[in-house]
N, C-alpha and C positions, 0 to 999 in steps of 0.2 A: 618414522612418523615425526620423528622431533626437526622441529624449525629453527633456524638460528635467531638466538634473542632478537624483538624489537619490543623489549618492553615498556619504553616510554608514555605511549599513548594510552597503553592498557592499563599502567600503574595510575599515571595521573587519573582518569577515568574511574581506576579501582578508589584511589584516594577522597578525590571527590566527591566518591556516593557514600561511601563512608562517613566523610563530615558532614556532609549534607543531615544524613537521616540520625544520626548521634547526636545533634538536636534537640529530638522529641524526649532522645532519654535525659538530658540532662535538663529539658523543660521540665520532666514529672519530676524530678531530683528537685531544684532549685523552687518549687513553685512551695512547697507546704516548709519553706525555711525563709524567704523574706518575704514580708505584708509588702501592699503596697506603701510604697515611695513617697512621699510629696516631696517640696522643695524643703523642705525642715531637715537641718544640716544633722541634727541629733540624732535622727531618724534614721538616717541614711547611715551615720557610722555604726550605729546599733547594729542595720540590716547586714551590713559587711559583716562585724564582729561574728551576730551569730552564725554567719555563712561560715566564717572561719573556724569557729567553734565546732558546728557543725561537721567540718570537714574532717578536724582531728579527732572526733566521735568516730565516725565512719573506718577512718585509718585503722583507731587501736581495735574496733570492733573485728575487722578483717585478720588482727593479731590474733584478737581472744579466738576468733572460731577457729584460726588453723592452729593454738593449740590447744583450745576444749573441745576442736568436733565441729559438726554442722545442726548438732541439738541442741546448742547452747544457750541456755535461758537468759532471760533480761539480767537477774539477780548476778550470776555468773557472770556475762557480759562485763557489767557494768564494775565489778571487783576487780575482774582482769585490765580493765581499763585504767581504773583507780579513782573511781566516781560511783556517787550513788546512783542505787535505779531512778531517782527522782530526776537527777540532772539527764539521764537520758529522756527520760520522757516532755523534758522542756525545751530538747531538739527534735523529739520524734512523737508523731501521736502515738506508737502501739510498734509492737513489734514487728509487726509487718511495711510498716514504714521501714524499720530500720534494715529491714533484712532488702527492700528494697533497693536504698540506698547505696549499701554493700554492694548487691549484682551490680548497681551501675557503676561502680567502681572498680571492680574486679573487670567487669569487660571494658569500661576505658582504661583501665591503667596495665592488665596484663593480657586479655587476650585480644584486644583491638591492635597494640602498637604490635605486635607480634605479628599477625596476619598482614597488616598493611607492609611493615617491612619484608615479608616474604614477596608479597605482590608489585614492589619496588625494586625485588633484588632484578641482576638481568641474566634471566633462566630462560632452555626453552619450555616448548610446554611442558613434557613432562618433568621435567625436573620442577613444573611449578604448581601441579599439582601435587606432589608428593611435596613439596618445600610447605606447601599452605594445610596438608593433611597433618604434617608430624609438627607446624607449631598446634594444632587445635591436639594432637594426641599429646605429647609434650607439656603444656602449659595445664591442662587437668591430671596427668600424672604426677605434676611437681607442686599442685595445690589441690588437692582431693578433698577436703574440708570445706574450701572458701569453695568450689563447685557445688559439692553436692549443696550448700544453704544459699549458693547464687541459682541452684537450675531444680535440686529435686526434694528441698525439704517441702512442709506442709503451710509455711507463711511463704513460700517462693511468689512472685508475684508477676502473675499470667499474662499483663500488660506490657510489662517491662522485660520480660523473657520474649513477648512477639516481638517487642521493639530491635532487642539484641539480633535476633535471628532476622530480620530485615537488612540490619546495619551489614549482616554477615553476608548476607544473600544478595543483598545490592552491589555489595562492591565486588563477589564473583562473579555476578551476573553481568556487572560492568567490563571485566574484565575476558568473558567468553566474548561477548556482545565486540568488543575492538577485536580480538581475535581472529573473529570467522569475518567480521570485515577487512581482514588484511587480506584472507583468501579468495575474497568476494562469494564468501559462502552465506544463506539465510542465516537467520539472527532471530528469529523469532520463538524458536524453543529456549534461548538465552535463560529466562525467569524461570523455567520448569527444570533446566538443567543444573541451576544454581540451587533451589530450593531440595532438588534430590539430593548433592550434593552433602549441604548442610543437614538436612535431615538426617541418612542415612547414616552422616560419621557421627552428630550429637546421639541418634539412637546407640550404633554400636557403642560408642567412649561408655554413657551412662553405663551399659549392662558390664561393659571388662571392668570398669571402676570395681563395680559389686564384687566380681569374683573375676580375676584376672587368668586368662587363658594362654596370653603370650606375651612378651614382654613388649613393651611399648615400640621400639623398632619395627619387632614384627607384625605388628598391630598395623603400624602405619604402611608397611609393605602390603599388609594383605588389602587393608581399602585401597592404596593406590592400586593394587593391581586390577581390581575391582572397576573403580572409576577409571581409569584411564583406559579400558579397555571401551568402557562408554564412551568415551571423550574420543576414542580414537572411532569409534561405530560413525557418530555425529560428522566427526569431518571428513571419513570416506562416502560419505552420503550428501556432502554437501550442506550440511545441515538441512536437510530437505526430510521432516520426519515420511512424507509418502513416497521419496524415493527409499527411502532405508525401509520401510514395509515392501515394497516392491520387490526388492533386491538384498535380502537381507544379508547379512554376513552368515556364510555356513561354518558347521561346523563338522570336520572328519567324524562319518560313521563308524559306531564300535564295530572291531569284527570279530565274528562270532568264533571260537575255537572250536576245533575238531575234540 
């Protein structure tokens, strides 16, 4: 089933839905840290500064949690940083801003360049499903902290968590989408196939975080083998989901022992 690389079209394609939609999260990022602008030159270096400021907030924050935890309070935070709680609240309205902030950091700065570089590497398919499964198991294995207060503490923020999962799901889906058009196969489950995708590994990662069953390799073997048995259903069918109800792949019946 594996095809020999053409990954050009599909990366650029993956890349560019990527930038496109990581936008909206760095819209909700940037919008409650500079006022509007006039031409007033004072103004303006202000809004930089505290964009700046801002930004080293954010950083050492991403410090304090991975090493106090994903419970980490403002007071805490803000010690670990080497500021009072005061100064964080005259970059953040509330904790949930700032926990905000973090997610959008954490997913541009480590699991966004990760996924896009696998999506650029030149694999065939299945090595690029299993390349794009173990950075997403890999990168929450080696930051378990800054996940769970980027996806499942109690200020986690539900807007900017869709957002994430968009940015993820656009650029797989960008990426099946060139795919099944190299084989002149339908394209139109593309957005259902990426969304399962993304769901089903964020669900399982979340639950092995809690309590780990295999060690992350074979974590990322057992989804690949999982998904790519999908992925492999899709293109024997054409991407045709009423030809694959039609026709579906069988499977050898047990046989019964004497």
């Amino acid at each position: 089933m594996a095809t020999p690389p053409r990954p050009a079209g599909a990366a650029r394609a993956a890349v560019n839905a990527a930038a496109i939609l990581t936008r909206e999260i760095e819209q909700r990022l940037l919008a409650p840290a500079v006022d509007a602008v006039a031409s007033d030159g004072r103004k303006q270096r202000w809004a930089r500064h505290k964009q700046a400021r801002r930004t080293e907030l954010i950083l050492g924050t991403m410090e304090a949690v991975r090493a106090l935890g994903p419970e980490a309070g403002m007071d805490e935070i803000a010690a670990h940083v080497g500021v009072s709680k005061t100064v964080l609240y005259r970059y953040f309205t509330d904790k949930n801003d700032l926990a905000a902030a973090v997610s959008e950091a954490f997913i541009q700065t480590t699991l966004l360049p990760g996924l896009t570089e696998a999506l650029t590497e030149e694999l065939d398919d299945f090595e690029l499903v299993r390349a794009v499964i173990g950075v997403y198991v890999r990168t929450v294995a080696q930051n378990p902290n800054l996940y769970r207060y980027s996806v499942t503490t109690e200020h986690s923020d539900p807007g900017m968590l869709a957002a994430a999962v968009r940015v993820f799901a656009g650029a797989i889906e960008s990426t099946l989408h060139s795919r099944l058009t190299d084989r002149e196969a339908e394209t139109s489950g593309a957005a259902t196939w990426a969304l399962v995708m993304i769901g089903g590994v964020e669900l399982t990662v979340g639950r092995w975080l809690d309590a780990p069953w295999v060690d992350a390799d074979q974590l990322t073997d057992e989804l690949t083998m999982l998904l790519w048995g999908g992925v492999a259903g899709v293109i024997q069918a054409g991407g045709s989901a009423s030809d694959f109800v039609a026709a579906p792949p069988r499977i050898s019946p047990i046989l019964n022992e004497e």
